[in-house]
C-alpha positions in Angstrom: 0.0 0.0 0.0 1.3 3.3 -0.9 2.2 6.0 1.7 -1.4 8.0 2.5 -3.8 4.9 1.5 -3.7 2.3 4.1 -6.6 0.3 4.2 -8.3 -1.1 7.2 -8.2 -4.4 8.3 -11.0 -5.9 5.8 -10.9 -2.8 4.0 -10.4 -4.7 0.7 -13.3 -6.8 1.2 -15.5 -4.5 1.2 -18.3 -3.8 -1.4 -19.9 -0.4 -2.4 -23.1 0.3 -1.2 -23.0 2.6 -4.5 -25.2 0.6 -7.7 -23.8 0.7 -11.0 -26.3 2.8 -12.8 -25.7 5.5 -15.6 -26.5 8.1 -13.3 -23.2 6.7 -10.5 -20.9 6.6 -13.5 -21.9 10.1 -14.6 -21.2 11.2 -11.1 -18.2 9.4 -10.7 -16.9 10.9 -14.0 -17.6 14.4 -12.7 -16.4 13.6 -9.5 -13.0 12.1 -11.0 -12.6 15.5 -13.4 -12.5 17.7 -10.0 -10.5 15.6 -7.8 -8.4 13.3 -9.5 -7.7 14.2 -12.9 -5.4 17.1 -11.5 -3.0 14.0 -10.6 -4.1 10.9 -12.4 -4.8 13.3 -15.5 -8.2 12.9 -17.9 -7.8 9.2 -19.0 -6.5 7.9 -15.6 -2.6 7.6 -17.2 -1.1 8.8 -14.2 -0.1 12.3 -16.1 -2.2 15.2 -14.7 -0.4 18.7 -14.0 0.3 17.7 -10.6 1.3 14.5 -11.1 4.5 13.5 -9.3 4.3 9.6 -9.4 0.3 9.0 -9.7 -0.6 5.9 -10.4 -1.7 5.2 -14.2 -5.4 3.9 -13.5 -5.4 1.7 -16.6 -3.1 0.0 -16.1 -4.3 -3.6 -15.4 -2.4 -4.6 -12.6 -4.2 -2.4 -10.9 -7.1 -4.6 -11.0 -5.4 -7.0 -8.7 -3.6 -4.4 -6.2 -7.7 -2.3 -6.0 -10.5 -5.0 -5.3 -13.7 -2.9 -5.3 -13.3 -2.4 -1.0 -9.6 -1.0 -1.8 -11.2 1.6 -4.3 -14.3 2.4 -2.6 -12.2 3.0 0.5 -10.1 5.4 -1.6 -12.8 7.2 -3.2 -14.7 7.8 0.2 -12.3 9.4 2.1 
């Protein structure tokens, strides 16, 4: 886990309470351009202006190191 994201015990197992629906992903999106993208830049490649080392989101591996507990955690809070 990366310095800033530790995940509590059972974190990772987790599930969203959020439903997949048009209307979350279009809130996600908008949520994502005003919080993330400045880092993880518009496509999630890890090259936003204030990108330092951010993580390139589409990158598959990251499948494996975000179950769905590890990203709603990170998303939440």
């Amino acid at each position: 886990q990366y310095a800033g994201w530790t995940i509590p015990e059972g974190g990772k197992d987790e599930k969203s309470p959020v439903k997949n629906t048009a209307d979350a992903a279009k809130k996600g999106k908008s949520l994502f351009a005003s919080n993330c993208a400045k880092c993880h830049g518009p496509l999630g490649k890890g090259d936003g202006p204030d990108s330092k080392n951010a993580a390139d989101l589409t990158d598959e591996y990251r499948t494996e190191l975000n179950p769905e507990g590890v990203l709603f955690y990170k998303v939440w809070n």
